[in-house]
C-alpha positions in Angstrom: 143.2 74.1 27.2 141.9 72.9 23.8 139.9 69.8 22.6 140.8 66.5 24.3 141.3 63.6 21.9 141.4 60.3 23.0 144.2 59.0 24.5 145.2 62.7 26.2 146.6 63.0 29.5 145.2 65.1 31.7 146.0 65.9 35.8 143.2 66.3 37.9 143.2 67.3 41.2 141.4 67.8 44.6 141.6 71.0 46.5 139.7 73.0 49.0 141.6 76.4 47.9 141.4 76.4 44.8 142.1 79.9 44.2 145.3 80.1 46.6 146.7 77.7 43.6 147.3 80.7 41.4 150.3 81.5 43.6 151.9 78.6 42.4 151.4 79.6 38.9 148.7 76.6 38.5 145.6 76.8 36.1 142.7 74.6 35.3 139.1 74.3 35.3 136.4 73.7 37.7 135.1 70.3 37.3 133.0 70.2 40.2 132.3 71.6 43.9 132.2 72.6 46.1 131.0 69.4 47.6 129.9 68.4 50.7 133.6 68.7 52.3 134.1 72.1 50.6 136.6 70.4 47.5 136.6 71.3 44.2 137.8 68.6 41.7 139.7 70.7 39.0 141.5 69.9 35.9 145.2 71.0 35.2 145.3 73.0 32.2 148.4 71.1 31.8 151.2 68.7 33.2 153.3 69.8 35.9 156.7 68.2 36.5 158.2 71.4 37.8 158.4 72.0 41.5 154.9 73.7 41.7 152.6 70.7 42.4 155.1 69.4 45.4 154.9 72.5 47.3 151.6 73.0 46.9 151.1 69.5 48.1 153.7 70.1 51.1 151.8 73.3 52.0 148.3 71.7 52.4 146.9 73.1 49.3 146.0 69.9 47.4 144.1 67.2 48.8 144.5 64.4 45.8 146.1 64.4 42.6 145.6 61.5 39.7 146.8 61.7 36.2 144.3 60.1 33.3 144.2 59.3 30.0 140.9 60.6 28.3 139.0 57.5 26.8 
């Protein structure tokens, strides 16, 4: 991902298996973790509105998942 700009999007999500996410194609970086609970808060290389993030969700891969806007 390059520069963020104000006024960006970006997805950011929760996850204790981080790495199992690369089955479902999804990339990001490490913001933070593990944390006391074993999460890592990670940020989506990009927007998803395929059918990745849902199944990763149904499966139990995903923990949280909030879209913001860089300020």
């Amino acid at each position: 991902m390059g520069e963020l700009s104000p006024g960006d999007r970006v997805t950011i999500v929760t996850t204790e298996k981080w790495c199992a996410l690369e089955m479902y194609g999804i990339t990001g970086t490490v913001l933070d973790g593990p944390d006391r609970w074993d999460s890592y808060g990670v940020m989506l290389d990009e927007e998803f509105d395929s059918e990745r993030l849902p199944l990763a969700f149904s499966r139990g891969e995903l923990d949280k998942m909030e879209t913001v806007e860089v300020g």
